[in-house]
C-alpha positions as CSV (number, residue, x, y, z in Angstrom):
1,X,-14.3,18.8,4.1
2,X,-17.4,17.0,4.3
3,X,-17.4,13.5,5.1
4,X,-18.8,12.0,2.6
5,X,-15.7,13.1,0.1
6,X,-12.8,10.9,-0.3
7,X,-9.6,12.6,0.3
8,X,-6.2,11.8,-1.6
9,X,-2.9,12.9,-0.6
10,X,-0.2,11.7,-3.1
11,X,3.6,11.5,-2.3
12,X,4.5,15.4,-1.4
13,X,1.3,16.6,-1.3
14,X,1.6,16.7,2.6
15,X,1.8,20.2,3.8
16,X,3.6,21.6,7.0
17,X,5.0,18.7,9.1
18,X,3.8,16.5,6.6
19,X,0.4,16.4,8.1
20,X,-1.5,13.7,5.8
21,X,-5.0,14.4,7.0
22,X,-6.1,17.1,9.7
23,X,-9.4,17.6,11.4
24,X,-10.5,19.5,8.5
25,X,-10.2,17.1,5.8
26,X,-11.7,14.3,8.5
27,X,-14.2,15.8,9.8
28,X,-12.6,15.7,13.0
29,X,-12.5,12.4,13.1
30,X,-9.1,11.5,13.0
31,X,-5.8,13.3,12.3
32,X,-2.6,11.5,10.4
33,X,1.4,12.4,10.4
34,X,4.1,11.4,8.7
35,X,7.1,12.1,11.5
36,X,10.5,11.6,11.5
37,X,11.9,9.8,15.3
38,X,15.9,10.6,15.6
39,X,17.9,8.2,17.7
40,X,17.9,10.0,20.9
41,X,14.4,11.9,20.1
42,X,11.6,11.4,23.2
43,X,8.4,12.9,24.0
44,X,7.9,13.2,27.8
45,X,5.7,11.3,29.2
46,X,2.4,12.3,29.0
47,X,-1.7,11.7,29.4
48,X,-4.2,12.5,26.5
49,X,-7.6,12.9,28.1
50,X,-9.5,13.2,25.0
51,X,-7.4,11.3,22.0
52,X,-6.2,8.2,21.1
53,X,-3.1,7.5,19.4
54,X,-1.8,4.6,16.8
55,X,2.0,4.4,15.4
56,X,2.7,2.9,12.6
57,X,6.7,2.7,12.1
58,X,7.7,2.6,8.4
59,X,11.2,2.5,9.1
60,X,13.6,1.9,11.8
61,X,13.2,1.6,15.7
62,X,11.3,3.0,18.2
63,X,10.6,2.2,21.9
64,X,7.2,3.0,23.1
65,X,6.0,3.2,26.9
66,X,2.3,2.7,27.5
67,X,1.4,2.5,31.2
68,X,3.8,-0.5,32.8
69,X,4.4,-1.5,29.1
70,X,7.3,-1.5,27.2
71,X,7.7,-2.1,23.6
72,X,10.2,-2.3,20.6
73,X,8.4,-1.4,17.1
74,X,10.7,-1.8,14.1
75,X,9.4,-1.7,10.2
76,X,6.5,-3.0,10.0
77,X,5.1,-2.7,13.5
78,X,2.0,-0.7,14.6
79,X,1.5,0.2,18.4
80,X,-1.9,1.9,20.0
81,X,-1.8,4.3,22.8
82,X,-5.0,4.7,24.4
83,X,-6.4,7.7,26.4
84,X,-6.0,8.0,30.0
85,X,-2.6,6.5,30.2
86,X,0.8,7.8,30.2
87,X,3.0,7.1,27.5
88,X,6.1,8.5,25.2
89,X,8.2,7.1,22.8
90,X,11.7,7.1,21.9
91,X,14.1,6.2,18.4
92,X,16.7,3.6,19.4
93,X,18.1,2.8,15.8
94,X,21.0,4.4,14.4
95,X,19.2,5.7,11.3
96,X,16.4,8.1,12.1
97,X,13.0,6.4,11.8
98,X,10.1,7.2,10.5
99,X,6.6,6.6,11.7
100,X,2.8,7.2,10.3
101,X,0.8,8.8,13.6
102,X,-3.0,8.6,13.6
103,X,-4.4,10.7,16.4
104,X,-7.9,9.4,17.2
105,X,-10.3,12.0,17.3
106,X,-8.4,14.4,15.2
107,X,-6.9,18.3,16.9
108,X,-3.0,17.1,17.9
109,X,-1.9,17.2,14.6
110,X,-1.8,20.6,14.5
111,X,1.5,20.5,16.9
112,X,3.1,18.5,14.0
113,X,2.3,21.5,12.2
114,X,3.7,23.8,13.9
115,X,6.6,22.5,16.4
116,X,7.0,25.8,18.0
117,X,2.9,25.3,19.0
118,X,3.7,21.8,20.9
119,X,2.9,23.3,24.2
120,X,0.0,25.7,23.5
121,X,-1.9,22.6,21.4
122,X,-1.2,20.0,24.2
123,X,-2.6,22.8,27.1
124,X,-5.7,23.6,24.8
125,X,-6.3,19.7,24.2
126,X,-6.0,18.8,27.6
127,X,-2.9,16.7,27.3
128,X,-1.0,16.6,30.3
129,X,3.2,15.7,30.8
130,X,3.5,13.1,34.1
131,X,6.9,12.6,34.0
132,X,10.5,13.2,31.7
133,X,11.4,12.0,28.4
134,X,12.5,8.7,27.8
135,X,16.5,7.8,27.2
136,X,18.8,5.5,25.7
């Protein structure tokens, strides 16, 4: 898409893993997911070299580690993830939440995708796991 096009994704539109906006609508720019965070559900811990990363929880609770940091995010709340530093997150509340994901420049959303790829996009974007998942 070029940048200088508005893009509009209205409710449903989203296609696999309710990606909202990939590097091809952006320009590369940014990417944007719509995810779903079971109670229980962790990333490892891990290191983005080149991207960073903004959460935006539209419902529920989820724990997020950044560095040394710890933080509780319920409706409403947005965290940011920079580059460089390890971090994961982790759905505490009972009733799975749900959380917008804006990946700053845009290529990870392409995992979201495609779950199965997880691995393959993280090796090809540099991102690196540091340590296990979080847990309750």
């Amino acid at each position: 898409m070029d940048s200088d096009r508005a893009l509009f994704v209205g409710p449903g539109d989203t296609g696999a893993g309710d990606v909202k906006a990939a590097a091809a609508d952006t320009s590369g720019a940014f990417g944007l997911v719509e995810t779903a965070v079971p109670r229980g559900h962790s990333a490892p811990l891990h290191v983005h070299r080149h991207e960073d990363e903004g959460f935006y929880v539209l419902n529920g609770t989820v724990d997020f580690v950044c560095g040394e940091e710890r933080f509780r995010a319920e409706q409403g709340a947005f965290v940011y993830l920079p580059r460089g530093v390890p971090h994961s997150f982790l759905g505490v509340s009972e009733e799975e939440a749900r959380v917008l994901v804006f990946m700053l420049p845009a290529g990870l959303e392409e995992a979201f995708a495609d779950p199965e790829r997880f691995g393959e996009v993280f090796e090809r974007r540099h991102v690196k796991v540091v340590g296990p998942p979080l847990t309750l």
